[in-house]
N, C-alpha and C positions, 0 to 999 in steps of 0.2 A: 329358778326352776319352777316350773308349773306346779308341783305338788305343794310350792311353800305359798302359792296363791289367795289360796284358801285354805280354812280352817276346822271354822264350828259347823256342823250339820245341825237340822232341826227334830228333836225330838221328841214334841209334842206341843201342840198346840189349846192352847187353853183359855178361856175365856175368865179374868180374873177380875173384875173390878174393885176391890175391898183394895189390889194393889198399887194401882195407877191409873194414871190418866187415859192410858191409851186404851183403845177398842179390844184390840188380842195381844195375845203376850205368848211370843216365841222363847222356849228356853233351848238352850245350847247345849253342845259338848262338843269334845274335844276330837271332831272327824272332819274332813273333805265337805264342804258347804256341795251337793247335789241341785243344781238348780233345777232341776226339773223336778226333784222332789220335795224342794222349798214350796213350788209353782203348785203342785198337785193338792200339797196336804194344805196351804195358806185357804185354797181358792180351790174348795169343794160344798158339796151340797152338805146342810148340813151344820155349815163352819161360820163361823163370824170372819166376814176376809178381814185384810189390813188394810182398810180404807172405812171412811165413814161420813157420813154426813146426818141432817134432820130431815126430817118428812113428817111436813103438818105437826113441826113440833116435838116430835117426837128422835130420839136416837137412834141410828141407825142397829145398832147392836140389839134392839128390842124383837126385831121381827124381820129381820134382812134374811134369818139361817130359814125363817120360813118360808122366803117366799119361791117363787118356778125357779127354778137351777138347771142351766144348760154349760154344759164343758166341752170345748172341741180341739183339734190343733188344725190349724191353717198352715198354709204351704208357705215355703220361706225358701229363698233362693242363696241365701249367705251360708258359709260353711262355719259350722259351730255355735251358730243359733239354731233356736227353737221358740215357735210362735202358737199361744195360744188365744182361745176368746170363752171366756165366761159370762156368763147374761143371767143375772139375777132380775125377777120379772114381779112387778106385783100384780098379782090377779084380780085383785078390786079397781086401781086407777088405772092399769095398765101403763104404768111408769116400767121400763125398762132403763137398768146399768149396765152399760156394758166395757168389760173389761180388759183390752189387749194387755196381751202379757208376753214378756220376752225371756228366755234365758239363754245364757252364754256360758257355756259347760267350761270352757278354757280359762275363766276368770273369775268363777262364782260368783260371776252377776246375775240382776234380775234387773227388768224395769217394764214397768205398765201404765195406761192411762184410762181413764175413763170417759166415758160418752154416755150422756142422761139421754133419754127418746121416750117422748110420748107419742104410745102407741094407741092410747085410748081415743074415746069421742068427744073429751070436753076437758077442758084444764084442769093439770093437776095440782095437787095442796103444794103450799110454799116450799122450797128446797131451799137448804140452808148449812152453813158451818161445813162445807165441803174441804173434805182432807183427803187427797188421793194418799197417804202414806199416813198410817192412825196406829204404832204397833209398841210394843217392849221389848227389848231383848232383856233376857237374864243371863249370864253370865256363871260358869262355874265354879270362878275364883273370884275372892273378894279387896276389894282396893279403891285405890282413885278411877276416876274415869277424869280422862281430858278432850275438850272439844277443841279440833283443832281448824279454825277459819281462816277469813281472807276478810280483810273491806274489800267496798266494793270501789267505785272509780268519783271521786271529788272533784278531775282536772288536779290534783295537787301530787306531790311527793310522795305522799303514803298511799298512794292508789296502789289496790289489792294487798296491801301490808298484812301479810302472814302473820297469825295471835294463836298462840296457845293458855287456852283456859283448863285449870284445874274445877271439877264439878263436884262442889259434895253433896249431901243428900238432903232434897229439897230446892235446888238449886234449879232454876228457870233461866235457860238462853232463849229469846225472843228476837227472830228475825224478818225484817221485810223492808225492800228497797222503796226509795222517795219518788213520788211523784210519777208511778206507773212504768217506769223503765228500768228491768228486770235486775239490773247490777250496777244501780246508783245506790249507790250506799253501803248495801249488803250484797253480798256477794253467794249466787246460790248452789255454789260446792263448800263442803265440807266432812271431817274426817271425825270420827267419832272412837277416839280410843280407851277400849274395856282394859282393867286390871291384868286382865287374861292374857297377855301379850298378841291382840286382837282385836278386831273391833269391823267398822263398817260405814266407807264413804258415800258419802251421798250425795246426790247430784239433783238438781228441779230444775222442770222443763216446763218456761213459762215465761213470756218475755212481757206479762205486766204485772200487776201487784202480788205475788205468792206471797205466805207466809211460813212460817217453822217455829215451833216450840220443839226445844231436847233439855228435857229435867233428867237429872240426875234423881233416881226414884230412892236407890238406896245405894250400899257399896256395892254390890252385884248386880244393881238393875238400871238402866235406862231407857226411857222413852222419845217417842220422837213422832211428829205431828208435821205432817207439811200437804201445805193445800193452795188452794188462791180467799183472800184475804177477804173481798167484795162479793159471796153474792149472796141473795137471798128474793127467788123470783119465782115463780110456775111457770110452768111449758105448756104452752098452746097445743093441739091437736096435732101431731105429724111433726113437730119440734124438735128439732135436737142439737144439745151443747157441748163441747168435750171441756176436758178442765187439766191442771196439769200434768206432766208426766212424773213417776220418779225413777230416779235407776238409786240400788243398791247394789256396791260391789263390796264381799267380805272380804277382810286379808288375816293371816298370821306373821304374826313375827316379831323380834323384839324392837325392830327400826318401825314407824309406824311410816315411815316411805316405803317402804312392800311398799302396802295400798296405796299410795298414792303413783307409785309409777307401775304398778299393775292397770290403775284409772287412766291416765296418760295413753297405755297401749293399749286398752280395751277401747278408747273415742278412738284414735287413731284406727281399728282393725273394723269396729263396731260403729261406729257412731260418728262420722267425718266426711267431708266430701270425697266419694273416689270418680275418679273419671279412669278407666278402661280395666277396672274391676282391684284398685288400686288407691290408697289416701293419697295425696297429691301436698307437695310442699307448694303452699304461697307463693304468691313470686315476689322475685326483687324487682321494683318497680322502679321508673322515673321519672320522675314531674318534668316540667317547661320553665326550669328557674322562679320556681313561686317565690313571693315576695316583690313584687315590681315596686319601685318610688311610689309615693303616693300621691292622689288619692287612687291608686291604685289597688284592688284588695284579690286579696287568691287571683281569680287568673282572667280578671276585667279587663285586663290591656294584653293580654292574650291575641293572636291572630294568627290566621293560615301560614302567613310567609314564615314568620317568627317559629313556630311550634315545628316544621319541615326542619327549618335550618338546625333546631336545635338536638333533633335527631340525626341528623348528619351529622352535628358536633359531637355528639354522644356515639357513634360507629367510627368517627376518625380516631377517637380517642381508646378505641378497643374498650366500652366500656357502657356496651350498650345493654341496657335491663331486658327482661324477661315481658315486662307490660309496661307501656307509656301509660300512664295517669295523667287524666284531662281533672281536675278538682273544678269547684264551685267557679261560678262567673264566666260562664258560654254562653249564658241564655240573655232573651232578649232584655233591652232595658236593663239590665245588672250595671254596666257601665255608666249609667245614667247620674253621675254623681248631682250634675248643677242643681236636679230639681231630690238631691237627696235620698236617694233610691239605695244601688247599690246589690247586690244579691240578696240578701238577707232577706232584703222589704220588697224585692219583687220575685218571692218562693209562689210557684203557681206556673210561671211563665216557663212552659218546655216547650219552648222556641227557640230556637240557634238564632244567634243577633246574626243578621245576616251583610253587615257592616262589616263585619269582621271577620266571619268564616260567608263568603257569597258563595262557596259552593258546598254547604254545611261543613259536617265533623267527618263524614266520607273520605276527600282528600288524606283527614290526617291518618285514618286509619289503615290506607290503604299504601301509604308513606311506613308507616312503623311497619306490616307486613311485607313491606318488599326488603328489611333486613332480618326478617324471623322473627320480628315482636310481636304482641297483642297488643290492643289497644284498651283503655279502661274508662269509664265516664263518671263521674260524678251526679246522683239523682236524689232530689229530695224529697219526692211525691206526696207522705205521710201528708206535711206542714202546707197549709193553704193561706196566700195572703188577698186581702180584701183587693179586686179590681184587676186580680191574672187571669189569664189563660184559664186555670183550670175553674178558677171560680164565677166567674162568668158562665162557662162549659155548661157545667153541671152543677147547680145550685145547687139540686135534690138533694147532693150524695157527699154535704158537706155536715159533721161536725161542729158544731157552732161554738169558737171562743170570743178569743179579741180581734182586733183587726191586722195583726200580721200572725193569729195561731191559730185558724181554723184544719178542722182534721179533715183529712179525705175520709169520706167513711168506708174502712175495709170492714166495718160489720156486714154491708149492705151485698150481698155476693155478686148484682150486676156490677156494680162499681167493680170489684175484683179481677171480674173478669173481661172487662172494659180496660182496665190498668191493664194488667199482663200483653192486651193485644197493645194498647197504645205504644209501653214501651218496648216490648219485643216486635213491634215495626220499627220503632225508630233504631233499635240496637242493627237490626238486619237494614235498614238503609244507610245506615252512616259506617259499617264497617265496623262495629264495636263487638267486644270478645267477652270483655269483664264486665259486670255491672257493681257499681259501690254507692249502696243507699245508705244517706245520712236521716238523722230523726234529732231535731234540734228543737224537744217540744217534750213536754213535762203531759201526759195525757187523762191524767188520776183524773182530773178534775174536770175536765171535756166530760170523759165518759161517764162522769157520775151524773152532770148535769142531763146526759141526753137521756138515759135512763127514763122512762116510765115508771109509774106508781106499783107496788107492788113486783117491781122486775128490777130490780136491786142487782148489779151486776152483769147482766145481760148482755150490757152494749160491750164493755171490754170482749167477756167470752168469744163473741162472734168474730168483733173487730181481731183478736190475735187470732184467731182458725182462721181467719181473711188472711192476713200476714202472711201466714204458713204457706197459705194456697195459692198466692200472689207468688212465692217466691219459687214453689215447687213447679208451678205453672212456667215462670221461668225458666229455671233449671231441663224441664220437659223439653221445652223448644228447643233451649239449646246445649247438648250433654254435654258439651266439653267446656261448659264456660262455668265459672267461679264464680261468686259472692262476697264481696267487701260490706261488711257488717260495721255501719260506723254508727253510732248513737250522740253527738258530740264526745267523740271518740269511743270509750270503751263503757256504757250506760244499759246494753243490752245485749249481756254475755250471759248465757244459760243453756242447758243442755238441749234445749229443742234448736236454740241458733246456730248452736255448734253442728249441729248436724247437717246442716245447708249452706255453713257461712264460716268464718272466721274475722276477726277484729283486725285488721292490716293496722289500722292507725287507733290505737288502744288505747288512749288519754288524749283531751285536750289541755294536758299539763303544761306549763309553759314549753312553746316547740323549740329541741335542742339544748333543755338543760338538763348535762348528762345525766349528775348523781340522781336525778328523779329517772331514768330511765334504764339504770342499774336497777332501781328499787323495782321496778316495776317487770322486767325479767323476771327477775329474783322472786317475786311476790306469785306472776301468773304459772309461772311453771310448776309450782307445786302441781296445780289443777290439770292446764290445759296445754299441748304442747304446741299449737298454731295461733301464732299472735303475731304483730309487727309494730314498727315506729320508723318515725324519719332518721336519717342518716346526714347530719350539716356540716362534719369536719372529717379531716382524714389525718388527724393525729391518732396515735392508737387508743389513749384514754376516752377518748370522744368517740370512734366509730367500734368501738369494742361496748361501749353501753348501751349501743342500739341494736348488740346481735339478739335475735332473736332465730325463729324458724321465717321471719320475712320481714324487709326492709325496704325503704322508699328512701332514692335517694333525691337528696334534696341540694346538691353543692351544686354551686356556680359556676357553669364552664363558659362562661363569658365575661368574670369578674377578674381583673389583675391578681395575682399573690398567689391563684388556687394553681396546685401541682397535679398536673394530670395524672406523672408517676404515680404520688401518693396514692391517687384514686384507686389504680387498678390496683397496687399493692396493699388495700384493704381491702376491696373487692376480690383480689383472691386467697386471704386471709379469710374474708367469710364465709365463699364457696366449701373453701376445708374443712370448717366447724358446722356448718348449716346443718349435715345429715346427722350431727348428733343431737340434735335440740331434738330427735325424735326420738332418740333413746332416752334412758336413766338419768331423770334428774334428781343431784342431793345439793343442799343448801349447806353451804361451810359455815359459814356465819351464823347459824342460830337464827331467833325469832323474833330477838329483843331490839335493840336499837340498831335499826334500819336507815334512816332518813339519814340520822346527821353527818356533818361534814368533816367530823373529824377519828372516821372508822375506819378499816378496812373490809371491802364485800367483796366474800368469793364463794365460787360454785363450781359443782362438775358436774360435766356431761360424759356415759360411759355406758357403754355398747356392750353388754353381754356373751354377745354371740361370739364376737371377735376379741374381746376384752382391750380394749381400744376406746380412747375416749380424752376428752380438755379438761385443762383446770383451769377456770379465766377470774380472777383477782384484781383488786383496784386497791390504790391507796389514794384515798381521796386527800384533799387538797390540807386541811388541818391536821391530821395524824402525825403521831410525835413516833411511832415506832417504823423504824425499816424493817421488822422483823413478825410475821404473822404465823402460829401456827396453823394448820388444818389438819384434818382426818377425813381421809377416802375411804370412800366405800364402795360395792359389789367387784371390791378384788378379791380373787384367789389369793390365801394369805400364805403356799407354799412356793408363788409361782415368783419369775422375775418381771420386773419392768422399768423400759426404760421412758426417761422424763425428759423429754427435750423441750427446751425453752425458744420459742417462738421467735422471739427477739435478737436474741444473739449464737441459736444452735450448740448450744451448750447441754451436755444432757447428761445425766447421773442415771443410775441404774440402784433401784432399794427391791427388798420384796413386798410384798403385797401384806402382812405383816406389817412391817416397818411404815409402810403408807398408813395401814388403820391405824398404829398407834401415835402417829405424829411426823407430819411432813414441815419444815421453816419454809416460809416462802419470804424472799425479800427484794427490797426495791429501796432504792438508796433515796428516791426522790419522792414528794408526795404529789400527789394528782399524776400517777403513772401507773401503770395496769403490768399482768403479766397475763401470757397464754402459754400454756404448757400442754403439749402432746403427751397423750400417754399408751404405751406401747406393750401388749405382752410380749417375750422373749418366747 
């Protein structure tokens, strides 16, 4: 219910330093979080806000409440938002902050961002230690606090592996992903749970190096610091930078999944692509038999006749996807193996080899819409190699690394918008629906080196505002098309890309090996409910750990032994479950060992509204027991329901009761799964 959403209100805010680290220190009680009245009293004239940074040196908190204060609310077209903008002004450099701010009355959310603007006549003093979110909560009951995260994505097993940390006081969590790409490493949601039976997820929106401190200050107090990690520069006259975003969303309760599936349906309703005023489920996609013999790689021996037939093959068999996926190796020269090429080493080239597709990628797409599909492309624009297309093109507006990792530079806002027109031509001439930008390039170290002397920072800031505007510019041209957010797989997940994108292919973990792709359901749902992976077998153990909210399938309909039955008989197995991965997700299995091969992982999906929902289970390959228990949650504990099992139509009937305190689940055999329906009466 909405009223168990939220919790603590704010009841005064204070500026304390003698207790912590942070800038302002919000204290709580036990009421309804008011986000507009969080908004008003944080972010008034007056006030030290919850954000901070240095200027010439000095702390923000010193002289911020002095300076011009302007408060407005701006017009907002979403139902149960509200938008405002604060501008705190100094009157001597003519440095302006400016602050959007958002609340979501229905979730007791907030989130805001900032944007620095010199409005003065001549450069302003160094800016520095920028934290768009600087604040304490205090708490009215005293206890443990637990932080509860995610890794971020390695390509391995334990990508986004769910950790629950116990914090005591004094205690420093210190977080920020490797090598400039937002959710390598560290992962930037997580859930902050107070003593109080409550606390407050948090979310950063920033797809290169951000940073977070959350100390445990005492039993009732925590802090929390999150900003971008890199800069320290001045603003030129008429200048201006944004930096990242944060959302806070409070919860109560004694499950600290409230908040996390309150965060799930707040991106979902808030914060998610919608197309016709709606979030929009992913699609199930289909590749062109990726994998050819070698030296064949992704889809270098790819061509027109072949990629037709194969969608014919895929409509004979009833089991045609939602978007055809063209991946890497269309472009020119990728095929190029004798003199060692390959796609990889000729990134630059957006040119369609014209050997192989002589009447471009057009045909193909115009093939997948005459049976109701979309078509999807593969682009890797970021990564520039010495002697393509694009480096040739435009020297000016390159990035300088090695000679296959030069960056396009999306600081540079002609380049921007040069990109947007280049490829929103070629999406509108070749018949293409979906756009899926990969980024297979570590950038920390590019952008530190392009940086100038005293502008520390700089080149990132611009280069992601580029990014954004690159994709929104997109998005503008064409409203009904989607974004496939790949970073070598899942390396650039954060709240600002959730917003325009989703991760279709979320690990480049070895492709197809299941228990690593159980893990990794298991691990992203806590946070975010739109994510995908490939799909290579149609046993049920195997395409049961690739569901997700969207899947790519990747089986061979041209290979001996593959059962076309089977196909569609998991293909409409996942149709059934697919609308609940937007509901209620709870993790059966705990937090602790995840990875290994000889556990049992299960979870459920459950639908509120309806009270309706899966329990899907695995008994991996080593486990010695046929017998697992679990405990469901958000049933009605007076009501009935009925459990049918997937597999063999077998169904029991417990109360919802009996469910929270202990359901057996078993499987005679190991490396076998179960899917249980779950029904109210």
């Amino acid at each position: 219910m909405k009223s168990l959403r939220y919790f603590f209100s704010l009841v005064a805010l204070v500026v304390t330093p003698a207790l912590s680290i942070g800038q302002t220190t919000v204290t709580m009680n036990r009421h309804a979080v008011d986000a507009d009245k969080f908004i008003k009293t944080q972010f008034a004239r007056h006030r030290v806000p919850p954000f901070s940074f240095r200027y010439n040196g000095k702390s923000s908190d010193t002289f911020i409440a002095k300076w011009q204060f302007s408060f407005k609310e701006l017009p907002v077209g979403q139902k149960g938002q509200k938008q405002y903008l604060a501008i705190y002004t100094d009157p001597e450099t003519g440095l302006a902050v400016e602050c959007t701010i958002n609340s979501y009355s229905n979730y007791g959310a907030v989130d805001w961002v900032l944007r620095f603007r010199n409005t003065g006549n001549r450069n302003t003093p160094q800016i520095s230690d920028v934290n768009t979110g600087d604040v304490n909560f205090i708490y009215p009951q005293r206890g443990l606090f637990r932080l509860h995260y995610a890794e971020g994505s390695y390509a391995s097993r334990s990508d986004f592996a769910p950790h629950t940390l116990d914090m005591k006081p004094n205690y420093l969590h210190h977080m920020r992903p490797f090598g400039g790409r937002s959710s390598r490493k560290d992962f930037p949601f997580f859930n902050i749970e107070s003593p109080a039976s409550a606390g407050v997820l948090v979310a950063i929106g920033w797809s290169g190096t951000w940073q977070s401190d959350i100390r445990c200050i005492s039993d009732n107090s925590v802090s929390l610091q999150a900003g971008i990690e890199h800069f320290n520069a001045y603003l030129e006259p008429g200048e201006n930078v944004r930096f990242p975003s944060l959302c806070l969303l409070f919860w109560q309760g004694e499950d600290r999944m409230v908040g996390h599936n309150n965060f799930r349906r707040f991106l979902l309703e808030h914060h998610s692509r919608h197309i016709d005023g709606k979030p929009i489920f992913y699609p199930i996609s289909g590749g062109f038999n990726w994998g050819d013999p070698a030296p064949c790689q992704e889809y270098t021996c790819l061509d027109e006749e072949y990629a037709k037939a194969l969608i014919n093959r895929y409509n004979r068999f009833k089991i045609a996807p939602e978007v055809y996926w063209l991946d890497a190796g269309w472009t020119a020269t990728s095929a190029d193996y004798q003199n060692g090429k390959g796609w990889q080493n000729t990134n630059g080239n957006w040119i369609i080899d014209s050997t192989r597709f002589y009447n471009g990628l057009r045909p193909i797409g115009e093939h997948a819409h005459k049976f109701g599909s979309k078509f999807m492309v593969w682009f890797e624009p970021e990564r520039v190699v010495e002697g393509t297309y694009f480096y040739n093109l435009h020297p000016e507006w390159l990035i300088r690394g090695s000679r296959t990792n030069h960056l396009f530079d999306l600081s540079n806002p002609d380049a921007v918008e040069w990109l947007s027109k280049f490829i929103g031509d070629f999406m509108e001439e070749n018949q293409i629906d979906y756009y899926r930008q990969d980024f297979n390039i570590a950038p920390e170290s590019l952008w530190r080196n392009h940086d100038k002397e005293n502008r520390q920072g700089i080149t990132e800031v611009k280069y992601i505002e580029g990014l954004y505007k690159f994709w929104d510019n997109l998005l503008e041209r064409f409203p009904n098309a989607i974004i496939d957010n790949c970073a070598s797989g899942g390396n650039r997940i954060d709240y600002e890309t959730m917003l325009r994108s989703a991760p279709l292919w979320r690990t480049d973990y070895h492709y197809s090996e299941r228990v690593g792709y159980q893990c990794h359901t298991y691990g992203l749902s806590f946070y975010i409910p739109q994510h995908g992976t490939g799909l290579y077998s149609t046993n049920p153990f195997d395409s049961r750990s690739s569901f997700s909210d969207a899947v790519v399938m990747n089986w061979k309909l041209a290979q001996q032994g593959q059962s076309y039955t089977d196909m569609q008989l998991r293909m409409a197995e996942f149709r059934d479950i697919r609308p609940y991965f937007h509901e209620d997700f709870y993790p059966l299995s705990g937090v602790g060992n995840l990875t290994g091969d000889d556990i049992w992982l299960a979870y459920e999906l459950f639908r509120p509204s309806d009270q309706t929902g899966y329990i899907v289970a695995f008994r991996r390959e080593q486990n010695k027991d046929k017998d697992y228990i679990v405990h469901l949650s958000g049933l009605q504990p007076d009501r009935t329901y009925v459990l049918t099992n997937r597999d063999t139509n077998e169904s029991i009937q417990k109360s919802g009761q009996e469910l929270a305190d202990g359901l057996k689940l078993t499987l005679k055999d190991p490396r076998t799964s179960l899917m249980i329906k779950i029904t109210a009466q």
